[in-house]
N, CA and C of each residue as an Amber inpcrd file, in Angstrom:
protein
   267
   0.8010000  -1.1950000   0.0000000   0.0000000   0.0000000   0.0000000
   0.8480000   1.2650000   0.0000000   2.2340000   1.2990000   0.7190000
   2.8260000   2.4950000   0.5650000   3.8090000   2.8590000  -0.5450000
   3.7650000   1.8670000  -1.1940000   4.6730000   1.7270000  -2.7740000
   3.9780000   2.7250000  -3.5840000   2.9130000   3.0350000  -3.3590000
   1.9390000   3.9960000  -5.0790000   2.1830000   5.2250000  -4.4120000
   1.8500000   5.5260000  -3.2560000   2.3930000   7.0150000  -3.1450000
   4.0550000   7.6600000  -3.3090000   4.8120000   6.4790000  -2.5220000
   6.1330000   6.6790000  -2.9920000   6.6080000   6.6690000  -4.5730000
   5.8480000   6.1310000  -5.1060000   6.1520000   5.4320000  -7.0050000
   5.5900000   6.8390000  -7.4360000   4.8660000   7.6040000  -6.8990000
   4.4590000   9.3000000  -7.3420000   5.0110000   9.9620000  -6.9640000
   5.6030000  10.3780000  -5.9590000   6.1340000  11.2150000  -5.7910000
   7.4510000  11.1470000  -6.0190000   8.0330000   9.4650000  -6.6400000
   8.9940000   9.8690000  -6.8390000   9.4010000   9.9850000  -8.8680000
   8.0450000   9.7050000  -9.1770000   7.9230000   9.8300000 -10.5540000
   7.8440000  11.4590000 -11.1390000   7.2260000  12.3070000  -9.9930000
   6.3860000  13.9470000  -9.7130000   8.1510000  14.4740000  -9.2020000
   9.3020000  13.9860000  -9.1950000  10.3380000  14.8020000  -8.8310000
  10.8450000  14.1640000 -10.1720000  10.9190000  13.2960000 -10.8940000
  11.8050000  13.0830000 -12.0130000  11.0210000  14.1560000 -13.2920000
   9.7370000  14.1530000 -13.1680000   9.1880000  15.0660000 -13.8820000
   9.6120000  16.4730000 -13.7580000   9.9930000  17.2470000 -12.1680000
  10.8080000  18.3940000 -12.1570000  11.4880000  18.2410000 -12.6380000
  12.3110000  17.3450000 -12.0070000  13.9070000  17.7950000 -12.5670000
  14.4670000  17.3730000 -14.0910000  13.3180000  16.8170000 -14.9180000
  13.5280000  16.8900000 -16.1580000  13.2220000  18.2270000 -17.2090000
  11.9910000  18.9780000 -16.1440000  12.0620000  20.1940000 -16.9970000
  12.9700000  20.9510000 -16.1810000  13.6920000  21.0960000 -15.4590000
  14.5660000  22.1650000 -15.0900000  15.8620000  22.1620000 -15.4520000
  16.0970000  20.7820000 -15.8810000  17.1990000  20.5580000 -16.9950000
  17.0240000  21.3360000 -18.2650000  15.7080000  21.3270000 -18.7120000
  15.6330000  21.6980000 -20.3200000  16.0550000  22.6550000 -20.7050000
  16.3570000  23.1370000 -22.0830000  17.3110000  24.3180000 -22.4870000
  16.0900000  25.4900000 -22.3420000  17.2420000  26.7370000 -21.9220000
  16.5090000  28.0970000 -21.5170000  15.6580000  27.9660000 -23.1270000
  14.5190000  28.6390000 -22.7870000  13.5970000  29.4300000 -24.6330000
  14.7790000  30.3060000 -24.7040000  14.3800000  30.6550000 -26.1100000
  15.2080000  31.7350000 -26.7860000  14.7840000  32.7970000 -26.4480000
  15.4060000  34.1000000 -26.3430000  14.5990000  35.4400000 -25.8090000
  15.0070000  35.8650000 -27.2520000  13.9290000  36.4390000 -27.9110000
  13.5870000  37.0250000 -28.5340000  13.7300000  38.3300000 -28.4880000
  12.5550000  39.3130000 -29.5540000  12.6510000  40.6250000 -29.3940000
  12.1310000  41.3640000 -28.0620000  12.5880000  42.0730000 -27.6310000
  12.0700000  42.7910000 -26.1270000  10.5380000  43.3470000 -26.2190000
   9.7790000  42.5130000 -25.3710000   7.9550000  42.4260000 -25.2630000
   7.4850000  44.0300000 -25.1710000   8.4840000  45.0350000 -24.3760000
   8.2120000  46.4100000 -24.4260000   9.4390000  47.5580000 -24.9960000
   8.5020000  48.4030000 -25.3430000   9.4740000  49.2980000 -25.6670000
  10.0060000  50.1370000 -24.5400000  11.2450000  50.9240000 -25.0680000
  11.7920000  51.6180000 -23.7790000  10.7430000  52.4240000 -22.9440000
  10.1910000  53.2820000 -24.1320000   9.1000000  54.3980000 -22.8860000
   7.4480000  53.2710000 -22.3130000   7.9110000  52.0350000 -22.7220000
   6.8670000  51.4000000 -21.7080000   7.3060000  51.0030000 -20.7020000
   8.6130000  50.4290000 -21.0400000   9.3140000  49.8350000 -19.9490000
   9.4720000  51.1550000 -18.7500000   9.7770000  52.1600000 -19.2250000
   9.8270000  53.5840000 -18.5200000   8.6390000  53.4990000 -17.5500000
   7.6120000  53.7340000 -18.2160000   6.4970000  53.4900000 -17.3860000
   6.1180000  52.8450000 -16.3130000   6.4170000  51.1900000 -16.5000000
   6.1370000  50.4610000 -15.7270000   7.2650000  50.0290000 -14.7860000
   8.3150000  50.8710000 -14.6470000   9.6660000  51.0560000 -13.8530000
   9.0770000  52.3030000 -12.9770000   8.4230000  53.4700000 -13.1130000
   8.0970000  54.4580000 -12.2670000   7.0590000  53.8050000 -11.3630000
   7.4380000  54.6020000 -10.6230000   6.0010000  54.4180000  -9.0990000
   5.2810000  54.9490000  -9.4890000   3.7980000  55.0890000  -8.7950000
   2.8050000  55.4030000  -8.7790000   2.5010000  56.7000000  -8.5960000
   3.2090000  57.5490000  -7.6500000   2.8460000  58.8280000  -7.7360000
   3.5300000  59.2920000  -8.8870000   4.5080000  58.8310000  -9.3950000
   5.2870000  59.4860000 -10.8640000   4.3240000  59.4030000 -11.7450000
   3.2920000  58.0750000 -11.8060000   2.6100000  58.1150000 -13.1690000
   1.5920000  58.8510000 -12.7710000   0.9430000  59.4520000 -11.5550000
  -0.1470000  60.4270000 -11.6100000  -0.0490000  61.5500000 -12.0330000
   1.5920000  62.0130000 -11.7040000   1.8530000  63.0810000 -12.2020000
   2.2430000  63.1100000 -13.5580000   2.6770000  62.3220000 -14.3390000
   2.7510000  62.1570000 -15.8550000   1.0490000  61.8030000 -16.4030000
   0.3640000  61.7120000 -15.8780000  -1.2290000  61.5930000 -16.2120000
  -1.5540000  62.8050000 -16.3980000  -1.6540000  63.9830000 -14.9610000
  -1.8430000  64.8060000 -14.8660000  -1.5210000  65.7130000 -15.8910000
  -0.0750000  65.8540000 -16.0130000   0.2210000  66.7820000 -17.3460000
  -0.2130000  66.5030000 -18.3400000  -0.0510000  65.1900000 -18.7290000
  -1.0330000  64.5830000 -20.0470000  -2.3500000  65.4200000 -20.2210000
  -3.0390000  64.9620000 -18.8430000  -4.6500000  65.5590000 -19.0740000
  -4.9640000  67.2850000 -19.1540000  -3.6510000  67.9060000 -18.4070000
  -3.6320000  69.0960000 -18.2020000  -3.5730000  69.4990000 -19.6690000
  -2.3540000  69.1910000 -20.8290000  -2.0620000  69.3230000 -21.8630000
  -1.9070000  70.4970000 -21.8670000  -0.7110000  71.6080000 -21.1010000
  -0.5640000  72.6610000 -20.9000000   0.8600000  73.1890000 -21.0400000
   1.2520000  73.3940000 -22.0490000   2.5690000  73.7730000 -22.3250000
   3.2360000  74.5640000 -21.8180000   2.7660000  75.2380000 -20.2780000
   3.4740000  75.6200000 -19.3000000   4.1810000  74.3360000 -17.9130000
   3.0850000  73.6710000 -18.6080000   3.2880000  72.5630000 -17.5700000
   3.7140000  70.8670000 -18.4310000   4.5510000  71.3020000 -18.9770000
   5.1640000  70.1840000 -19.5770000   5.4170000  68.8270000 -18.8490000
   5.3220000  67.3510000 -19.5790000   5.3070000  66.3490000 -19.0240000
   6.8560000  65.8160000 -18.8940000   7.0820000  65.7350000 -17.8590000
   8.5670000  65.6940000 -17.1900000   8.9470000  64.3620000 -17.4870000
  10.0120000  64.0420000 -18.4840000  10.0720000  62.2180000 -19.4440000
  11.1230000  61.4550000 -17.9980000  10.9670000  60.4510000 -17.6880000
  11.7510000  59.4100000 -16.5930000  13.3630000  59.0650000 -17.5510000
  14.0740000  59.1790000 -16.8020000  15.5860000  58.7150000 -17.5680000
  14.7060000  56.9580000 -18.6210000  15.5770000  57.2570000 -19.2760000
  15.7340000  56.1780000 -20.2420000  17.4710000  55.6780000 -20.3760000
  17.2000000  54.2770000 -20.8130000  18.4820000  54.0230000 -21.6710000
  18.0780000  52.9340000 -22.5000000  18.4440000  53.8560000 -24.1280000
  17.6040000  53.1860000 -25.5250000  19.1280000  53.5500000 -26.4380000
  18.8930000  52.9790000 -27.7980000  19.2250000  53.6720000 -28.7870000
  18.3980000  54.9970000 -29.5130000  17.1640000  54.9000000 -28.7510000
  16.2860000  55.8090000 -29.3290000  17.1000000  57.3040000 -28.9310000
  16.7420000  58.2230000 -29.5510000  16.7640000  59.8090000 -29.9080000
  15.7110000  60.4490000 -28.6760000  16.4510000  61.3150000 -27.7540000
  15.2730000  62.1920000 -27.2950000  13.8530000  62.5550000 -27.5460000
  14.2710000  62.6930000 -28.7640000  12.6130000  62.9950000 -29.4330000
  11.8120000  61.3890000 -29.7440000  12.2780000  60.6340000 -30.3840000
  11.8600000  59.6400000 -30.2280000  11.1070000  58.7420000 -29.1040000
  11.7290000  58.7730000 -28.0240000  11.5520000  58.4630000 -26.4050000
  10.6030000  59.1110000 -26.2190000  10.2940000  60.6670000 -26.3680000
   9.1810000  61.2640000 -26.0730000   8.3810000  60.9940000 -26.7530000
   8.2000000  60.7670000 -28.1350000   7.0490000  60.4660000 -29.4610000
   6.5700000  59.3820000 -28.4980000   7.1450000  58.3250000 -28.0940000
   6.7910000  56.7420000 -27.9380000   5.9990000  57.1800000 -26.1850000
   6.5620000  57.6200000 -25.4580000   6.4630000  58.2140000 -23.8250000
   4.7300000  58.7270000 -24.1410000   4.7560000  59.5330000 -25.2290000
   3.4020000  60.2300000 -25.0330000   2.0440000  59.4470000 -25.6400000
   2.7200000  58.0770000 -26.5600000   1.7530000  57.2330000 -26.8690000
   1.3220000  56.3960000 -25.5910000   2.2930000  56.0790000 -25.0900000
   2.0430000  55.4750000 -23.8920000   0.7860000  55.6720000 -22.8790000
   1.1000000  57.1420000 -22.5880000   0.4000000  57.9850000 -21.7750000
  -0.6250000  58.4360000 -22.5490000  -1.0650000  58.7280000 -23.5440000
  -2.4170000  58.6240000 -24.4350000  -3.2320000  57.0000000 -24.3950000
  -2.2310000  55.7620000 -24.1450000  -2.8700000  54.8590000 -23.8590000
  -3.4570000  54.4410000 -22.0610000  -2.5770000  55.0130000 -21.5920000
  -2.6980000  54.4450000 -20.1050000  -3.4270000  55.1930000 -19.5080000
  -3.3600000  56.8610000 -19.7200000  -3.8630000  57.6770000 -19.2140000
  -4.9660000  57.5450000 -19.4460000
């Protein structure tokens, strides 16, 4: 009687440790872009206040962009930053 639970659990650890052997997936292209990744790297009061200016849309009160590190162009980062925030916001 105590052979079938042992014969599982020790069948339920060869099953781990056969997938934790297996080769890493390939990583591919990066799932976000920089000014999303931007995004979802800031806290919470950062994105209220990048909402805020969004909604304000007040060119005294410009939307203040979070450091990045891209190949992208300043302007670029911001083009992509403000789609973001047109989506999230």
């Amino acid at each position: 009687m105590k052979r079938a639970p042992v014969a599982v659990a020790a069948l339920t650890l060869a099953t781990l440790l056969a997938g934790c052997t297996g080769e890493e997936p390939a990583t591919g292209e990066p799932t976000r872009s920089p000014a999303q990744a931007a995004w979802y790297e800031s806290g919470e009061r950062e994105r209220r206040e990048y909402c805020a200016a969004y909604d304000a849309n007040d060119p005294q009160r410009p939307i203040s962009l979070p450091a990045h590190q891209s190949d992208q162009t300043d302007e670029e980062f911001a083009d992509d930053f403000y789609e973001v925030l047109k989506d999230r916001c």
